[in-house]
C-alpha positions in Angstrom: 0.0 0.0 0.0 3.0 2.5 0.9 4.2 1.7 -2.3 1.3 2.5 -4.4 0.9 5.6 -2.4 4.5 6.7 -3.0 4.0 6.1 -6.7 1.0 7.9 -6.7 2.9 10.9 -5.2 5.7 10.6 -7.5 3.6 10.6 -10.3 1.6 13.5 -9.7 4.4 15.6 -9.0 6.5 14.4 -12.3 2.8 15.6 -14.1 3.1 19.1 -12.4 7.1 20.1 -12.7 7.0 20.3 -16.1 4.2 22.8 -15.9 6.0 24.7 -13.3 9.1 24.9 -15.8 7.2 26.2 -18.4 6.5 28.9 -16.8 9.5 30.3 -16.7 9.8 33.6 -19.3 12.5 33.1 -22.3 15.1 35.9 -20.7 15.2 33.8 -17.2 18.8 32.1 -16.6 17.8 28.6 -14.4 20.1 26.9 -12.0 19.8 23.9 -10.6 21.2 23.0 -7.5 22.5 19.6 -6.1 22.8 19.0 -2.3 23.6 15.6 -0.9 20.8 15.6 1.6 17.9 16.9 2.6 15.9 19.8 3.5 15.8 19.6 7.1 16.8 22.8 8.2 21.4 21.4 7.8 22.8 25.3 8.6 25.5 24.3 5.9 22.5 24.0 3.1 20.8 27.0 4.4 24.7 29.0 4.3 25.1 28.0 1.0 21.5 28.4 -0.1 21.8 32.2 1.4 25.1 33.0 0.3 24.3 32.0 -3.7 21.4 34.2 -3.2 22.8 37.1 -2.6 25.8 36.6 -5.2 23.1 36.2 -8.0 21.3 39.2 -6.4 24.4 41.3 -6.6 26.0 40.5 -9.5 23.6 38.9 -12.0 22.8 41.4 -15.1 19.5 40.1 -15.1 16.9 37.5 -13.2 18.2 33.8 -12.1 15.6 31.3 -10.9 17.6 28.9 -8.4 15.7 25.7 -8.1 17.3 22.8 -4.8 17.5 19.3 -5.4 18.2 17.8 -2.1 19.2 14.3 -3.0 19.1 12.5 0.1 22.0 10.5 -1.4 22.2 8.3 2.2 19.0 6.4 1.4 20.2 5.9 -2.7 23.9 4.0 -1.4 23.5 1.0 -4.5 23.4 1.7 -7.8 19.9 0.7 -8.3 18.6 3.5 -6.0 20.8 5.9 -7.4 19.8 5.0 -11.0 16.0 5.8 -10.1 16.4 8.8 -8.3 18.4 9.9 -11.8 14.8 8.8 -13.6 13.0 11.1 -11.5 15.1 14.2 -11.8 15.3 13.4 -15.6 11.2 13.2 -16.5 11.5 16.4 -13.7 13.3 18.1 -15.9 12.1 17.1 -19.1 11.5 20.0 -21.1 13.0 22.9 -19.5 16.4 24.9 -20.2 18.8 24.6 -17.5 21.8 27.1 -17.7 23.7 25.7 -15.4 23.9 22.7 -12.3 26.0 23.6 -9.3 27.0 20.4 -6.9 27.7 21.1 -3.3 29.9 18.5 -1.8 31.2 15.6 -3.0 28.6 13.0 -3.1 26.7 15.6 -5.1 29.1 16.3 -7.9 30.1 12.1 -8.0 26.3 11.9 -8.4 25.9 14.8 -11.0 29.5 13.3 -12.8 27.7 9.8 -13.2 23.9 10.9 -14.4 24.4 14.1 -16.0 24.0 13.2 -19.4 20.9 11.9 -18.5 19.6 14.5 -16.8 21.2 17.3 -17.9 22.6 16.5 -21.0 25.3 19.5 -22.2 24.6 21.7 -18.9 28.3 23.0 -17.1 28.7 21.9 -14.0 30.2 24.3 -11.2 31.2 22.2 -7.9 31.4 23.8 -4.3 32.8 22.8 -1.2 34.7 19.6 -2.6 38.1 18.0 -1.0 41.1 18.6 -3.6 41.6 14.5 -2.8 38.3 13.7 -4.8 39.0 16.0 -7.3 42.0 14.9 -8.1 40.9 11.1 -8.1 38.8 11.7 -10.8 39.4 13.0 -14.5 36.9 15.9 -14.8 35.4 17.6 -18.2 36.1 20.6 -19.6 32.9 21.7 -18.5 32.7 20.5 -14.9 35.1 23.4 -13.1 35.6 25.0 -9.4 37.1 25.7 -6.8 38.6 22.6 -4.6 38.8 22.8 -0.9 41.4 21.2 1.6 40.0 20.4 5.0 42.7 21.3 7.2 42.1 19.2 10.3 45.9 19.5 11.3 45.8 23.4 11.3 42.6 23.2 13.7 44.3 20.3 16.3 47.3 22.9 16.0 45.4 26.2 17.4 43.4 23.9 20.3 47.0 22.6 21.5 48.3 26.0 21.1 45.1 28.2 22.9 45.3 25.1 25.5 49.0 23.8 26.3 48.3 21.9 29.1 46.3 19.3 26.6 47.5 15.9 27.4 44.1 13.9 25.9 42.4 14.7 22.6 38.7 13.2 21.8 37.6 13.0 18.2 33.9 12.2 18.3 32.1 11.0 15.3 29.4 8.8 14.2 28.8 5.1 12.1 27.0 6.9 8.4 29.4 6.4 5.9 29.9 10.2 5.6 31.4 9.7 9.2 33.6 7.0 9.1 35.4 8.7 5.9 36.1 11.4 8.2 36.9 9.2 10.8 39.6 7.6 9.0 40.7 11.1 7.6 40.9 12.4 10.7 43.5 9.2 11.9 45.8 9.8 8.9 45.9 13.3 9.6 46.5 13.1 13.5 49.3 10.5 13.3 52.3 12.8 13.4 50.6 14.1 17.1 50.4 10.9 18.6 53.7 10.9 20.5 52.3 14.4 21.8 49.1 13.7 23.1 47.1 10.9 23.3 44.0 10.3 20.9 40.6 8.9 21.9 38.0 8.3 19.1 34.5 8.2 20.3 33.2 6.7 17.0 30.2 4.7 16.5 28.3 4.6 20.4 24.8 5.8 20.8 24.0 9.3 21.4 23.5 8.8 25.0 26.6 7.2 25.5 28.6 10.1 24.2 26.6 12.2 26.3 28.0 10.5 29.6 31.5 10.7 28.0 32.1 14.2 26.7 30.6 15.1 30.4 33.3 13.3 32.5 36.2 14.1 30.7 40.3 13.8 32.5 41.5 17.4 33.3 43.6 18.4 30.1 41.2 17.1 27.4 40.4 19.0 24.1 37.2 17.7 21.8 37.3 17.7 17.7 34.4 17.1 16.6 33.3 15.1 13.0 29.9 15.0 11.7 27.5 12.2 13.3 25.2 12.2 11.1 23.9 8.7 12.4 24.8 6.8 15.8 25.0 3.6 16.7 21.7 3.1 17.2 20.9 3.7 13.6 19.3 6.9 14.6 19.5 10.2 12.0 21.1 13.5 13.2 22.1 16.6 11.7 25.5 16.8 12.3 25.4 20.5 13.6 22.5 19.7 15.9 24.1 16.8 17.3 27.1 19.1 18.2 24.9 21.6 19.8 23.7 18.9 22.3 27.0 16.9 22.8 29.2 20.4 22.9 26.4 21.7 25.8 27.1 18.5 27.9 31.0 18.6 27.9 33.1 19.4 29.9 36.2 20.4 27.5 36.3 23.0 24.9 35.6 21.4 21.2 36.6 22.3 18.3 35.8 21.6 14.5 35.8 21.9 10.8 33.1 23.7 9.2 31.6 27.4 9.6 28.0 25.3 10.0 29.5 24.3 13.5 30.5 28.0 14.9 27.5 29.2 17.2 26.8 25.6 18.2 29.2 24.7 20.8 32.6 24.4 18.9 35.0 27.4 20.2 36.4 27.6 16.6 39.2 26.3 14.1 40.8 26.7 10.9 37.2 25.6 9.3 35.5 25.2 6.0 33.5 28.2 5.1 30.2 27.7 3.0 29.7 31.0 2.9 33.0 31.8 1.0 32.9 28.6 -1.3 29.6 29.8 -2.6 30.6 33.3 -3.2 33.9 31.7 -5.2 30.9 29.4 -7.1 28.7 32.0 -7.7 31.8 34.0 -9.3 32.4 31.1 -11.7 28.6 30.4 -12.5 28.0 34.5 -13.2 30.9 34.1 -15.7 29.4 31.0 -17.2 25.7 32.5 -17.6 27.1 35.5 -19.4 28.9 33.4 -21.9 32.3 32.5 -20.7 33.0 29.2 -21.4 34.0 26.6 -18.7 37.4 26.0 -20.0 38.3 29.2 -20.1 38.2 30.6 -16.9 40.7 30.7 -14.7 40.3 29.1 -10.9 42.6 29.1 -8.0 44.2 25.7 -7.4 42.5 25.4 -3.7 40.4 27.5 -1.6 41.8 28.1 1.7 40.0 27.6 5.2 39.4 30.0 7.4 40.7 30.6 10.9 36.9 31.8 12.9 35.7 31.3 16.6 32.7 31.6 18.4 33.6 34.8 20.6 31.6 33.3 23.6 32.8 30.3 23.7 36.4 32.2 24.2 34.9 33.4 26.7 33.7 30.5 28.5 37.0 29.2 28.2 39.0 32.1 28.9 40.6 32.3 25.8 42.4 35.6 25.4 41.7 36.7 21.1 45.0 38.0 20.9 46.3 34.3 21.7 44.2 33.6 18.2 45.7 33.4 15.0 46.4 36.6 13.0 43.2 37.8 10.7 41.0 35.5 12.8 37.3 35.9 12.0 35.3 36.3 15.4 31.6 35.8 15.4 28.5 36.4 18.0 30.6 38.5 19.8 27.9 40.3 22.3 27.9 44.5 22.0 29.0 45.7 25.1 27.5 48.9 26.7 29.6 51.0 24.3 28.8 49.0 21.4 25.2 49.6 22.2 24.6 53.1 23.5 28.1 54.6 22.6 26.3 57.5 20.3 24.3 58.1 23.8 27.1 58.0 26.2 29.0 60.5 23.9 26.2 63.0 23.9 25.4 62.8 27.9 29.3 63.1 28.1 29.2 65.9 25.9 26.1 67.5 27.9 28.2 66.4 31.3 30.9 68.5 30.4 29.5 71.2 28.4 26.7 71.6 31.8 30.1 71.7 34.2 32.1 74.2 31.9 28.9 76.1 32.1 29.2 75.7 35.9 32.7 76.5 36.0 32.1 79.5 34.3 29.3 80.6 36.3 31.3 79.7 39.4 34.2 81.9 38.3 32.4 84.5 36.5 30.7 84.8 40.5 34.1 84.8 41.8 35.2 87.5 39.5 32.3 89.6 40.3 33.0 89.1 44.0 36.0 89.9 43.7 35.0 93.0 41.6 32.8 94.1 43.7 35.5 93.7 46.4 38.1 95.9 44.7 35.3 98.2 44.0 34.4 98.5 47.3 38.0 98.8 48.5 38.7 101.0 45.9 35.7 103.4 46.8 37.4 103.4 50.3 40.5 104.0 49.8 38.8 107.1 47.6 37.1 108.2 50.6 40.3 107.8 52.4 42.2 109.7 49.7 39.3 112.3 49.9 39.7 113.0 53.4 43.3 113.3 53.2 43.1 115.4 49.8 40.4 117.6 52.3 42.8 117.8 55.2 45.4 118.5 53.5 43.9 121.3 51.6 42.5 122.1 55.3 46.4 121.8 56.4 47.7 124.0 53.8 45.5 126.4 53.9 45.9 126.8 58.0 49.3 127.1 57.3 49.5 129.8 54.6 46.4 131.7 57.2 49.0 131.0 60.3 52.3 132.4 57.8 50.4 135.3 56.4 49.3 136.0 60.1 52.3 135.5 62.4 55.1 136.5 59.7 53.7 138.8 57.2 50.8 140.0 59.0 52.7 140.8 62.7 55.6 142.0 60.8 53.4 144.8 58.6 51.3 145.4 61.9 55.0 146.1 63.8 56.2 148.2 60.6 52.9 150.4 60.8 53.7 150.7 64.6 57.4 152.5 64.0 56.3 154.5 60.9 53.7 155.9 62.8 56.3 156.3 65.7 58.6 157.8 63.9 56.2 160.0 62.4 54.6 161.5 65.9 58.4 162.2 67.2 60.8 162.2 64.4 64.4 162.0 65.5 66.2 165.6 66.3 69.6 163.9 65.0 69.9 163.5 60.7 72.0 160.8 61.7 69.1 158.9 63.9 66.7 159.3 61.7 68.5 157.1 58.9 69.5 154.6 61.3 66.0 153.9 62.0 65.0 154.3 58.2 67.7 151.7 57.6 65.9 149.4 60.0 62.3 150.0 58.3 63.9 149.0 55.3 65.3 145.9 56.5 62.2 145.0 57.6 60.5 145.5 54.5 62.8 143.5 52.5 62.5 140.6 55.0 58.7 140.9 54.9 59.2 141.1 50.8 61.1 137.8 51.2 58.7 136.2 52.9 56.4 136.7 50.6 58.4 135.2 48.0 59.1 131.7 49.4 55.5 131.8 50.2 54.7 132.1 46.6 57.4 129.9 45.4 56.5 127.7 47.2 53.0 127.4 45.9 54.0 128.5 42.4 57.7 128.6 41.3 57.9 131.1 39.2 61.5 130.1 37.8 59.6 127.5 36.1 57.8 129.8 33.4 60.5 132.1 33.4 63.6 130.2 33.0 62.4 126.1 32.1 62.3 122.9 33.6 66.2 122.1 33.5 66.7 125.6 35.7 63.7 125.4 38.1 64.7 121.9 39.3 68.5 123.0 39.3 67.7 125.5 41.4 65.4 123.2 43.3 68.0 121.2 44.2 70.6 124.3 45.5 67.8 125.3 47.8 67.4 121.6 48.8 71.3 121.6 49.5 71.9 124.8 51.2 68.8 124.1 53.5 69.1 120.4 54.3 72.2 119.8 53.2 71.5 117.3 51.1 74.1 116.5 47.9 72.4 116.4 45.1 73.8 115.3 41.7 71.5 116.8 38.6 72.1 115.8 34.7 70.7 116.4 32.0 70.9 115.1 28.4 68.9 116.2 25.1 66.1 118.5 26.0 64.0 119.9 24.1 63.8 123.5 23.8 59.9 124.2 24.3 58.1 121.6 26.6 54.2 122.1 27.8 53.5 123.6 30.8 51.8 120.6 31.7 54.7 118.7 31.2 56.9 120.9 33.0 54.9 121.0 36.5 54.5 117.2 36.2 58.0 117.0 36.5 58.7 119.8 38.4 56.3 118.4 41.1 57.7 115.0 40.9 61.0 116.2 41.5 60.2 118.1 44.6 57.8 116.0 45.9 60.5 112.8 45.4 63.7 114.9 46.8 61.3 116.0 49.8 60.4 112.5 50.5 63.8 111.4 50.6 64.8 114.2 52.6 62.0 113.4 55.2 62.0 110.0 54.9 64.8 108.3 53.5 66.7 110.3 55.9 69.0 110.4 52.7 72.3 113.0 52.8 72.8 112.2 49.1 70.8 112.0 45.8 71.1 112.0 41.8 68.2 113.6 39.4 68.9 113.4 35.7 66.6 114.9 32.8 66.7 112.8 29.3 64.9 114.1 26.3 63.9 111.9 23.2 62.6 112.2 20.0 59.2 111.6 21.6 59.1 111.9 25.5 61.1 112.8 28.4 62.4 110.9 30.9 63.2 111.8 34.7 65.1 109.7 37.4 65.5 110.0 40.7 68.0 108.0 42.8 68.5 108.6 46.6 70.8 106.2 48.9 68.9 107.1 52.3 66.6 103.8 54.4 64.5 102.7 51.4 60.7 101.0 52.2 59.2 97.8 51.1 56.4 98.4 48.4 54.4 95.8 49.5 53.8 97.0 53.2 52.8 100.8 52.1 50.5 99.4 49.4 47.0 100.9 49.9 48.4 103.1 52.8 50.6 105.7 50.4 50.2 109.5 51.3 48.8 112.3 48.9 52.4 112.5 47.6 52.5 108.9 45.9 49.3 109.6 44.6 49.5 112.7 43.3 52.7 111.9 41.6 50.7 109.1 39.9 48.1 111.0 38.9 50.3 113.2 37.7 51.5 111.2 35.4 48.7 109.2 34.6 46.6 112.4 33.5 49.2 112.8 30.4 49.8 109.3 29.4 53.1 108.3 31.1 54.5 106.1 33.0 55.9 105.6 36.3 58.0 102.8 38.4 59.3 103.4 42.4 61.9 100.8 43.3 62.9 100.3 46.6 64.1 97.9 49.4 64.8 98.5 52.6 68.3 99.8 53.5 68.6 99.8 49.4 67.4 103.6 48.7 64.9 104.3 46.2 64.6 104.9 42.8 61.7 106.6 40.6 61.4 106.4 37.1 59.0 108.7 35.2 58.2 108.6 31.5 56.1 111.2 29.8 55.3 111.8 26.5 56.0 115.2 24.5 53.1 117.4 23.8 52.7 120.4 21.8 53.4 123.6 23.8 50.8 125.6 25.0 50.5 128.9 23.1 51.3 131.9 25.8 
């Protein structure tokens, strides 16, 4: 009954393909595609089935329809079987253009070698993801081309025993389908040369749940290499990369394998064949073929090489560092950290962190500075006050003591003259001689009241200044200063001009007096030097005395009307000025003021 209900089946779908061919417009490239077994969900059929795609998609100048034939070649092992599956996939067929057959895997292109002109009679055949050893053992066409691979299973035991070198045990597991004892016996060949490093274990042929309790309980030291089990001894059917998954959960040993279908299902990596690649390098080929090249023209490399990739959790279940791996190593599943995943937002609440504390900061210091603003403003508004009072007491001072001079000297000494000239008036003298003996006196008086008045007015004007210059009013400054204190003074000058302001002139004048008097009164200095320098542009004035000296520092904010007024002085027409001093050191006062045009008389 099966029987007749399989033919059934088989019939009716070999009476609808042909219909579903037909379909296909004129302009449509077809490729069929051959996979050893079937569609069960293999991840190396779906890699290869993905990666095509997406070659055709890219690169194809116009549409490719891309039909699977999943042969199930493990149920068709005798010739017979193999023979009637060809029968099928011939009246399939029948009818329809086929541009072009790609084989995946060695069974498939031994199947597609045998049958193809049979089922598709004059169709190039592009092979994928077949060993350079079967290749080689047989005598292709000049129309059967691609790219051969070379299962490195050496370079893969190599890197475990490297990332691990405390390995003193290595498992190879596999399973009892033909497709795993040819592996099986690869894998002995290929180990040999390691056997008098470590010691080799195959777990080949037990039932599933056997190798279950085994890969659990493995010796300290052990490292796993894993071959398809694609059925176990039980006769039961896996997948090979779902059988991994479960035996590479249950041990206790990192394993490692062959094939790209194995990383992200237990294996920590190897030097592994990648489906991916070898159907991008057989879609290359078959795009060349559909747009005319022929087979035997095209160039191919002699072998495609593996490729070293790991699973990037499984290094770290192991603790395997990645710069221990292999150079150019492919990493995959590696998990985004924090940064991976919200770098873009840590970045812009960085930025706003730091941009919201330079705000801050600058609030902060712009506080500060008003503070401290509004500090020296206050300060500064009482040391005006304080200069204020001073400038009014002085004034007060100076005008007490011109009231006191005029009133004791000048005015008792014209009140006492008005007293003998009217005396001598009432009762002049009998005697000529008497009466110019006291006209004498009168006379002396006068001119010592008449000289009192002039130091008084010197003193608050000196009229040497307008009517002799600078360079003579502070010479003769410094005669009076001599013959009264007694105080050497030293005067130079160099290059003066002619005509200097009035403005100037005081300014100088002032500063001269006022720094000799200081040193006088409070340098308690016996010995000075004042020199006058003229430039093209301004004039210069230094004073030098060798008396006590000060320290700037301790006077700051506490300096008399003289400092001050000497600063203003000099301020109010654009100069400069520097005082020096130290204690026991002297003093020295540099002024610098610019030339100005002088004022018309």
């Amino acid at each position: 009954m099966s029987r007749y209900v399989a033919s059934m089946t088989l019939s009716a779908l070999l009476f609808l393909w042909p219909c579903a061919g037909a379909a296909a417009p004129e302009d449509v490239k077809t490729v069929v595609v051959l996979y050893p077994e079937r569609a069960d969900g293999r991840p190396a059929n779906e890699l290869t089935d993905q990666s095509l795609r997406a070659a055709f998609a890219a690169g194809a100048p116009g549409p490719i329809l891309t039909r699977n034939e999943y042969l199930v070649l493990s149920r068709f092992q005798d010739a017979g079987g193999r023979k009637a599956l060809a029968d099928f996939l011939k009246k399939k067929y029948a009818g329809d253009k086929i541009d072009l057959v790609m084989a995946v895997l060695g069974p498939s292109l031994a199947f597609a070698l045998e049958h193809r002109h049979e089922i598709f009679p004059g169709v190039p055949i592009v092979f994928m993801a077949v060993d350079q050893q079967e290749v080689e053992k047989q005598k292709l066409p000049v129309d059967v081309i691609g790219v051969p691979i070379e299962l490195d299973l050496a370079a893969t035991l190599g890197v475990a025993l490297r990332l691990h070198p405390k390995t003193r045990q290595v498992f190879v597991i596999t399973g009892s389908a033909p497709f795993d004892v040819y592996w099986e016996g690869v894998a002995r060949q290929t180990f040999r040369p390691y056997e008098g490093r470590v010691t080799f274990e195959y777990l080949a042929k037990l039932a599933i749940d056997d190798l279950l309790k085994r890969v659990a309980n493995l010796p300290d030291g052990s490292v796993v290499i894993y071959l398809p089990v694609s059925r176990d001894a039980t006769g039961k059917v896996f997948i090979p990369a779902e059988a991994l998954k479960v035996l590479a959960g249950a041990a206790n040993a990192p394993v490692y394998g062959y094939a790209d279908s194995y990383v992200g299902r237990g294996i920590v990596g190897g030097h592994v064949l990648s489906f991916e690649m070898e159907a991008k390098h057989a879609a290359e080929i078959a795009l060349r073929i559909l747009a005319g090249e022929r087979p035997e023209q095209i160039s191919v490399p002699a072998v495609s090489p593996n490729v070293a990739m790991f699973d990037w959790r499984q290094l770290r279940r192991w603790r395997i560092s990645e710069a221990s791996l292999p150079p150019g190593s492919e990493i995959r599943f590696r998990e985004p950290s924090l940064w991976d995943l919200y770098h873009w937002h840590i970045v812009a609440a960085i930025s706003l962190f730091v941009l919201q504390t330079a705000l801050i900061v600058a609030l902060l210091a712009q506080m500060s500075g008003r503070r401290r603003a509004d500090e020296g403003l206050r300060q500064s508004q009482s040391e005006l006050r304080i200069l204020t009072g001073r400038l009014l007491q002085a004034r007060e001072n100076e005008a007490r003591r011109i009231a006191r001079e005029l009133h004791d000297d000048l005015g008792q000494g014209l009140a006492l003259l008005t007293v003998e000239l009217d005396l001598l008036r009432q009762k002049p003298p009998d005697a000529a001689a008497q009466l110019g003996g006291r006209l004498q006196a009168l006379s002396a008086r006068v001119k010592q009241l008449s000289s009192s008045v002039h130091d008084l007015s010197h003193r608050l004007h000196p009229s040497k200044l307008e009517q002799l210059g600078l360079v003579a009013a502070i010479d003769s400054l410094g005669r009076e200063l001599a013959a009264t204190h007694g105080l050497k003074i030293e005067f130079r000058h160099d290059q003066m001009p002619a005509a200097i302001s009035p403005d100037t002139a005081a300014c100088l004048y002032r500063i001269a007096q006022e720094g000799l008097s200081n040193a006088i009164k409070h340098g308690g200095a016996r010995q000075a030097e004042v020199e006058l320098r003229g430039t093209a542009d301004a004039i210069s004035l230094r004073i030098v005395d060798h008396g006590r000296g000060f320290d700037p520092r301790q006077v700051q904010g506490k300096s008399g009307l003289g400092l001050v007024s000497m600063r203003e002085r000099v301020l109010h027409l654009g100069g400069e000025i520097a005082i020096e001093s130290q204690p026991s050191s002297g003093t020295r006062l540099h002024v610098r003021v610019p030339l100005r045009e002088p004022t018309p008389a």
